[in-house]
N, C-alpha and C positions, 0 to 999 in steps of 0.2 A: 438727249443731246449726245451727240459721236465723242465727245469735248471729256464727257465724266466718267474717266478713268480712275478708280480711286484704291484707294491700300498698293500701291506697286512699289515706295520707294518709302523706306523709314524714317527719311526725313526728307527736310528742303525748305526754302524759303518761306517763312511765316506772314499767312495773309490774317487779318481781322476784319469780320465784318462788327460793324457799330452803328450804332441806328437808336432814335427813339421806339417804345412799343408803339405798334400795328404801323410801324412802315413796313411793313413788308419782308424783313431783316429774314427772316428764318425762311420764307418760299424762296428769296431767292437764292440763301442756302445751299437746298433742298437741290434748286435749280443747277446750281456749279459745281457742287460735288455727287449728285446722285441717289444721295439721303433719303433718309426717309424719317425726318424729322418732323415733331410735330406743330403742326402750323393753325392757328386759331385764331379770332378777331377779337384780341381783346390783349391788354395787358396783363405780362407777370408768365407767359407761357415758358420762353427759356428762363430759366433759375439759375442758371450754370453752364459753362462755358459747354460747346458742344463743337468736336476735331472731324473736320471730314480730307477729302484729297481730291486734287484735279487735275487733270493734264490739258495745261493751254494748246491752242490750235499752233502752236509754234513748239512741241513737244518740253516745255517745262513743267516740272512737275512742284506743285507746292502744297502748302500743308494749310487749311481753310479756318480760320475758330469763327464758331457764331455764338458772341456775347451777350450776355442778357441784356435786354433794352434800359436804356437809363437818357434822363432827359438832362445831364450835365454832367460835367466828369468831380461836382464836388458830392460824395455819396451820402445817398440819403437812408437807402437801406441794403441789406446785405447782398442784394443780387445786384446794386447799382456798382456796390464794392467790389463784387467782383471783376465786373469792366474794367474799374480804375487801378486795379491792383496790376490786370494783364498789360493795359497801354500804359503805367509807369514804371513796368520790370519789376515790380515787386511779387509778383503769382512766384508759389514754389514749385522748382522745375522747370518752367517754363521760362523763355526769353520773353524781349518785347519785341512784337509785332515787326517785319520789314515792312509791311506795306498795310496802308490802310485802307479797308472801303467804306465811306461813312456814308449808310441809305438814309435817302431823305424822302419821305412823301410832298410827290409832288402838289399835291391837293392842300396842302397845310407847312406853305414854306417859310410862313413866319416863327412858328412857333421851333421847325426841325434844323432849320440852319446857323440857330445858336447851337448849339452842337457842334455843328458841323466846322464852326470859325473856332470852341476851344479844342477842338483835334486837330485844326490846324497848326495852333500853337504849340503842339508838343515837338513840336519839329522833326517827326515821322512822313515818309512820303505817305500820299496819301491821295483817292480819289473818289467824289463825290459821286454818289449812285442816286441819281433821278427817278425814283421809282415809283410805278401807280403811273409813268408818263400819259398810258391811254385814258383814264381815268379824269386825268386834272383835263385833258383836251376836251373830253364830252361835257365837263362842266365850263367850259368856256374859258381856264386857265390856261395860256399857252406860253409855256417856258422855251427859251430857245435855250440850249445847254450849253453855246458857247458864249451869249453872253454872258451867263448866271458864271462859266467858267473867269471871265475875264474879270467880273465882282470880285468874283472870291481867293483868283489866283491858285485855284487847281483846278484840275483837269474833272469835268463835269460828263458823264452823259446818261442817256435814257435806258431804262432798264423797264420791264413789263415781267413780274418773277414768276407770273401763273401762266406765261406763255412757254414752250419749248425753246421759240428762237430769242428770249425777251432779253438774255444776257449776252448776246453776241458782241455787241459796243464793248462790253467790261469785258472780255475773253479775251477780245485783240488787243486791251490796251496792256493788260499782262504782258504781252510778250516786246512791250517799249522799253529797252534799258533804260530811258531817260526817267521811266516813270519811278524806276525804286531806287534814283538817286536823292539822296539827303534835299531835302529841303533849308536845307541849313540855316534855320533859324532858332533862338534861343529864348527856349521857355518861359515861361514865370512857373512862379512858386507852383507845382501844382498841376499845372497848366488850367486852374481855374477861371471861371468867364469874368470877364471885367463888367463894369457896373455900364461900359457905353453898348457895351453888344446888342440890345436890343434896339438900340438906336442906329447903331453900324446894319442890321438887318434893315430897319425901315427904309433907311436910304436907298440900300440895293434895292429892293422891293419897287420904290417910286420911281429909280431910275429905268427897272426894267419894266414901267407900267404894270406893276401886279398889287401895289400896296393897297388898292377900293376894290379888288377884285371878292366878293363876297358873294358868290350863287347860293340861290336859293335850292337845297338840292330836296330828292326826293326822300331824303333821310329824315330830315327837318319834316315831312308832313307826316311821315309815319309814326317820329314820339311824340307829335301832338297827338296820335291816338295810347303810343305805346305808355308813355310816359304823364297820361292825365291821374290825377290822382284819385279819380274813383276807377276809370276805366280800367287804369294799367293793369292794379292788383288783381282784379278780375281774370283781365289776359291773360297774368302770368300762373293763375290759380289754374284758370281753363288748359291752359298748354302743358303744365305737372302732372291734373286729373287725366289729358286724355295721350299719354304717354307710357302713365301708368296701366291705364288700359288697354293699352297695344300688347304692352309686353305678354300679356298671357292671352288675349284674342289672336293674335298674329303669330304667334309660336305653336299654337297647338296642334296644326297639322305635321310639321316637323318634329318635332317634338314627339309625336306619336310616331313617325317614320322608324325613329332613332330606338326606341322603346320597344317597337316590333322586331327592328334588325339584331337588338341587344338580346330579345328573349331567343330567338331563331338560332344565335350563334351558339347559345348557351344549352342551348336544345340538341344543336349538331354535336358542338365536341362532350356532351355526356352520352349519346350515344356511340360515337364512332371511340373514343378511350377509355380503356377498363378504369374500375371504379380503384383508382390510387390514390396518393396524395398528389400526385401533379396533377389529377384531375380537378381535385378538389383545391388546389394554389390556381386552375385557372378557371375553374368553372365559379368556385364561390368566394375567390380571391380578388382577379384579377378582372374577368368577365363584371361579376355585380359589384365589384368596390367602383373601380373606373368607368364603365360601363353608367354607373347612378349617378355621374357627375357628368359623363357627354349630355348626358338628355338634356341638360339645362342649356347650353353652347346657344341654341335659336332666342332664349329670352334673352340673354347675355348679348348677343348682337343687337337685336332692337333699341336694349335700351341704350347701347354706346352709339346705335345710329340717329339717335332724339339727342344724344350729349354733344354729340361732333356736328351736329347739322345746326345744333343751336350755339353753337363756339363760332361756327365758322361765318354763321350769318351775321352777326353784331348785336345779337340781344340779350347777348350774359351781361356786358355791361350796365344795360339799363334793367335789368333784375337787381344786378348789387344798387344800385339809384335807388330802385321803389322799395327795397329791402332796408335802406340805410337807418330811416327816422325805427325801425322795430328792432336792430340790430346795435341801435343808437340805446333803446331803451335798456338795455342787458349789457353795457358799458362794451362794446365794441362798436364799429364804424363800417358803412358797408364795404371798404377795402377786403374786409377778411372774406367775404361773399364768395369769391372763385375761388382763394383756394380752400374753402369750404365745397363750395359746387364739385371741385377735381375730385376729391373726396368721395365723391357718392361716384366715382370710377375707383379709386385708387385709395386709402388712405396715405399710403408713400408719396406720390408726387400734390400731393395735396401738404401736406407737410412741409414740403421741399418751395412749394410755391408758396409759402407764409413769407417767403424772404422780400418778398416784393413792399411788404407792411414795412415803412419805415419807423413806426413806435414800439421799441422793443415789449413795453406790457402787453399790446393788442395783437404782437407775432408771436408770444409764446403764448396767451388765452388760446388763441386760435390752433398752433399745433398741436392742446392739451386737449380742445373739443371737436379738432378733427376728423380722431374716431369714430365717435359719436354718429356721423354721417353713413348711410347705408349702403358701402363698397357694393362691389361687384360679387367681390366672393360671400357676401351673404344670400344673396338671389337662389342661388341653389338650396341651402338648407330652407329659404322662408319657402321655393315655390314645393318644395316636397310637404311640406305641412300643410302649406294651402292646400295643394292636388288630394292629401289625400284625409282633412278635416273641414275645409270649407265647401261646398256642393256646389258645382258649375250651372251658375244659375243667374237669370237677369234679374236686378231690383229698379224699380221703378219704368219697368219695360224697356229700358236703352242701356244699362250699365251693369257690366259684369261684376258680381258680388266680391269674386276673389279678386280681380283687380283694385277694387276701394279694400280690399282686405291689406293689401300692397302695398298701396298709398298710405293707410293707417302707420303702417310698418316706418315706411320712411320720414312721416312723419312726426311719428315717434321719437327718431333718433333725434330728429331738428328740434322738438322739442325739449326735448335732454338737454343737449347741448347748448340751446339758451338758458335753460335753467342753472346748469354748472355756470357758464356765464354772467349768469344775473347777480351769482353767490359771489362769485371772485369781485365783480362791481361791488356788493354791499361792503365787503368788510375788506379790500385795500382802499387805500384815498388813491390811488393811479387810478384806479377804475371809476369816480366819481367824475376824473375829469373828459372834458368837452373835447371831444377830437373831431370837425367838421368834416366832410369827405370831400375831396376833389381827386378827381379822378377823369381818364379822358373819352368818350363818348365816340368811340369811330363809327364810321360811315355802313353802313348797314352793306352788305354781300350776297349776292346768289349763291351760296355754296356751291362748292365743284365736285364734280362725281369723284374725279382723283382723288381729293384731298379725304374725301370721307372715307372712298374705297380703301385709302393705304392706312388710315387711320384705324378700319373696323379689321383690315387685315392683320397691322400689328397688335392689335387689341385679343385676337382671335389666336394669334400665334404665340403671345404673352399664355393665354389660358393653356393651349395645348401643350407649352413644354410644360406647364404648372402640372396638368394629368399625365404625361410622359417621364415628369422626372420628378419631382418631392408626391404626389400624389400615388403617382404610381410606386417609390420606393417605401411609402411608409403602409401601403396597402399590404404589399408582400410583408413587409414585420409584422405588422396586424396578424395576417393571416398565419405567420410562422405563431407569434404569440396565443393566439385563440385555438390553435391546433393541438398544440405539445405544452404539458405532457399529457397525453393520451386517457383516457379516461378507463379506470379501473375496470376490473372482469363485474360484470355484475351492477353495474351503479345505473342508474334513474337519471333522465332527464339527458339533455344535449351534451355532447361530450366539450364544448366549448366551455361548458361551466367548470369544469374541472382543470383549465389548463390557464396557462400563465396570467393573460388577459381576463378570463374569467374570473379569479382572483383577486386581479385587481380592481374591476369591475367592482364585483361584491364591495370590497374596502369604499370604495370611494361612495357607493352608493348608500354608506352611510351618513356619509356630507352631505350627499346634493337631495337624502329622501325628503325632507323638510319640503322642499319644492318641486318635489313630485318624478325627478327623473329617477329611471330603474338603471340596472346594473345595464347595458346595454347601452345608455344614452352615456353613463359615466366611463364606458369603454371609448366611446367615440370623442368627449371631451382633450383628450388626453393626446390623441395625433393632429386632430384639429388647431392645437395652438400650434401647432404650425403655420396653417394655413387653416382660414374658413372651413372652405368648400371641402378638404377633408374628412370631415365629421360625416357627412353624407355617403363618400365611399368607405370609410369604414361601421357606418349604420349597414351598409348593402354587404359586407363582408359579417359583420357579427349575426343579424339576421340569418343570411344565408348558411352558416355554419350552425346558427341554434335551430333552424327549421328541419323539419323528418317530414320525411314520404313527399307526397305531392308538393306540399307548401315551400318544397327547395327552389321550381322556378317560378314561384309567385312572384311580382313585381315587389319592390321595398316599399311604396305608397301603401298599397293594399295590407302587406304586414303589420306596419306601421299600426294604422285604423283600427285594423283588430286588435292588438293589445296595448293600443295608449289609450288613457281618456283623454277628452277633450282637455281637460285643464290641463292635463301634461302638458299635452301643443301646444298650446297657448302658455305656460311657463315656459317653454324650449324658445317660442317665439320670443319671447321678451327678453330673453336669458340672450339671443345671438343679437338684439337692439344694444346692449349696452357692452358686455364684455369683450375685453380684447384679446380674440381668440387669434392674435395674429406678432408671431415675434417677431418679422421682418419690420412691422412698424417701430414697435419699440427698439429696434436696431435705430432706426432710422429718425427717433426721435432724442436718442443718443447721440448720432454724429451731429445733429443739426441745433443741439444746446449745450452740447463740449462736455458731459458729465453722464453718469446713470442714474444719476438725484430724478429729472424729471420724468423718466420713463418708469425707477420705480413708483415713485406718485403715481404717476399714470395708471399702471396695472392697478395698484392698489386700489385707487377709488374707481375706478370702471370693473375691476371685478365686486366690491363691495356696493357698488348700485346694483350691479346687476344682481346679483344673490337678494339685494332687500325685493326689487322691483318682482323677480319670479315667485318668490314668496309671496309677497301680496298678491299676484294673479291666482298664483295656485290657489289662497285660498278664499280667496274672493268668491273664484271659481267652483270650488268645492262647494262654500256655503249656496251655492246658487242654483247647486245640484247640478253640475254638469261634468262631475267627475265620477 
């Protein structure tokens, strides 16, 4: 749109969008200010207010928030608080709102336009956004928006937010003086819904012929397959297994691309620069630290292309459904299911999205085991292990061995994380009791090439400053540390062992020997708590500084093989299932329970699982002969 001008003026008039979830609230966003916010079919996606800018077709410029969805302005959980704190002036920093846009789905106007009548009452201007308008017409719902306007006594009209032109109605009504005049009516306490409103809805509803409007849609015949109780879990088992298996069938040709151009480059500049230390900061630095964490980029999109194609269509919801009675049994509710699910992208906005649980015991359970779930940035460390201990080979003649190696992985973590679960159920009485789920079921979607495209794009650009800037700056230490000081006249073995990192190495490799890691694995733990994927490119920096003669441009997989055992890998594997090799969460699990009580906890029992669970593989392993 010509329309979405944004960042040009510091301030200006405050618009609010407010909306129940999956009306649409965040596309059309997306749509007014040019955003690139993320948009998904399911509740609890925005957590937290989100500022964009626009310039009306009448050159005013105003300032846009999109609120997290809440179905009443009396709150029930933290992300509902947050709405109601912005529209009664109490957010810090921030005013209240001049003008309101409260979206309604068109498809579902009984349940949306209580809402919409206690925002009326704050006595905020304020205008109804008819949204999904083309949607409710194919179902034989047909709203006329000046009379639903003349109901409700604001200004109504039709918006379609996945279209380009869908906001045009709501752009020109911005630029009505009349529209951001006071409403001047006088609150109640709160501006909470009165006990007639759902009757006040009916009324309007029968007067404008909609209240028997009930179609039968094509939604409804899909969770009769989606949602039967032997079939569903099946579905949803089959759609996990054969996701898991894309990611490493469907990357390997790329993946290999990335691998060739990585050895080539590393090829060129050792021959074209004499042998220095800047050669050796970019040939064994820089080239194989960062270099051993691009190769992963192709599985890393697949599997955010299975996350966002299944957000976008409507079937995470009825995963937390078919999930609920097993998530039931380990004293949580399937409510905590998505921001579990975000999890196996993020563990941050997964955390961040617990706010949508209105029972504070099942929101902090949930941010305590949403580690536990297998982020993004583990993918890199599991797929170098698999690539270079599990053998590229089919079982049972259709299924890739290392991808059920994968899925082992993942579900690993899911079952971790019920089990801490089950233990917090056992011995609080919160956890014993009955929390039912109700939750709201939307309309199933064709995903849109856009919404996914800008999704895997910012998902892709998230990774590349991660290896552009903390990856990349902790690779150059690495590299400075494993280099200096320089190894004596006369001394045996890689000059790496003798310098700082080397050192340290050693030391710690008396801690982790119990579970089989060497001085090399315990070099790379130690940048890694920064981030994951870390550990990877400084496995490709310590290798490539401990190898001589030929073995300098060997690949890190191939290195690897030759001096781990098997039980190593398989303790490293288990070791990167459980620990929280990631301080931005624990940051983050700080701001979001107001103390560092729960994020110490946290470390502390996810690194002590994790140290018991690799000890047991390792020697599991060991006894089994495979080390």
């Amino acid at each position: 749109m010509n329309q979405a001008v944004i960042h040009l003026h510091p301030s200006g008039p405050l618009l609010a969008l407010v909306g129940n979830p999956n009306c649409g609230k965040t596309a059309l966003f997306n749509l007014l200010t040019g955003s690139r916010q993320k948009v998904a079919n399911y509740a609890g996606v925005t957590v937290e207010r989100k500022e964009g800018r626009l310039t009306t077709p009448g050159g005013k410029f105003l300032r846009v928030l999109d609120l997290p969805g809440a179905y009443s302005l009396y709150p029930r959980s933290p992300d509902e608080r947050v709405t109601c704190d912005v529209l009664f002036g109490r957010a810090s920093g921030e005013k209240r709102p001049d003008l309101i846009v409260c979206v309604v789905d068109a498809t579902n106007l009984r349940r949306n336009l209580r809402l919409a009548m206690a925002v009326k009452r704050l006595g905020l201007p304020c205008i109804v956004a008819l949204n999904m308008a083309d949607l409710a017409e194919r179902r034989g719902i047909k709203v006329v928006p000046e009379a639903l306007a003349v109901e409700l006594g604001m200004p109504v009209v039709s918006t379609v937010a996945i279209q380009s032109s869908g906001a045009e109605p709501l752009l020109a009504l911005f630029d009505d003086p009349a529209i951001w005049c006071s409403m001047a009516l006088t609150p109640p306490a709160q501006g909470m819904p009165t006990e007639s409103d759902h009757l006040v809805v009916r009324r309007i509803l029968q007067r404008l012929g909609l209240d028997d409007v009930i179609p039968h849609t094509p939604s409804d015949r899909i969770d009769g397959v989606v949602l039967h109780p032997v079939i569903g879990p099946i579905v949803l088992a089959v759609v996990l297994f054969l996701v898991f298996q894309a990611v490493f069938a469907w990357a390997e040709m790329p993946m290999t691309l990335i691998k060739t151009a990585t050895a080539s480059l590393s090829e060129v500049v050792g021959v074209v620069m004499p042998e220095t230390w800047l050669r050796s900061l970019i040939v064994d630095g820089l080239i194989a630290g960062v270099g051993g964490v691009l190769v992963f980029l192709p599985q890393i999109v697949i599997l955010y292309f299975f996350i966002l194609f299944l957000e976008e269509s409507g079937y995470l919801p009825r995963a937390a459904f078919l999930l609920d009675r097993l998530m039931g049994s380990v004293g949580l509710s399937g409510r905590s299911f998505i921001p579990l699910l975000s999890s196996f992208a993020c563990a941050i906005p997964g955390i961040m999205a617990a706010r949508s649980i209105a029972n504070p015991r099942d929101r902090l359970v949930t941010i305590m085991i949403a580690p536990l779930m297998t982020c993004s940035a583990r993918l890199p460390v599991y797929a170098l292990l698999i690539g270079a201990f599990i053998p590229q080979r089919l079982v049972w003649g259709a299924f890739e061995l290392q991808g059920l190696v994968l899925l082992v992985l993942y579900l690993a973590g899911v079952i971790g994380a019920l089990a801490v679960a089950w233990l917090l159920k056992r011995f609080t009485a919160a956890g014993r009791q009955v929390r039912p789920l109700m939750m709201e079921l939307p309309s199933y979607h064709l995903p849109t090439v856009r919404n996914i495209a800008i999704g895997i794009w910012q998902k892709v650009m998230i990774f590349m400053k991660r290896v552009g800037g903390i990856i990349l700056i902790l690779t150059i230490l690495l590299w400075f540390l494993a280099s200096f000081p320089a190894a004596p006249d006369g001394a045996t073995g890689a000059a790496i062992e003798y310098s700082l990192a080397g050192m340290l190495g050693q030391a710690l490799a008396r801690v982790f020997e119990p579970i089989g890691f060497n001085w090399q694995i315990s070099i790379a733990l130690v940048p890694g708590m920064a981030a994951r994927e870390v550990a990877v490119s400084a496995l490709g920096t310590v290798y490539a500084l401990s190898a001589t003669g030929s073995d300098t441009a060997q690949a890190l997989a191939p290195l690897i093989a030759q001096s781990w055992s098997l039980a190593t890998a398989l303790s490293l594997l288990v070791w990167y299932v459980f620990a929280p090799q990631c301080l931005s969460t624990l940051a983050t699990v700080k701001r979001e329970t107001g103390s560092w009580t729960m994020p110490l906890i946290m470390a502390g029992y996810l690194f002590a699982l994790a140290y018991a669970a690799s000890f047991i593989t390792y020697r599991v392993a060991l006894a089994l002969g495979v080390g």
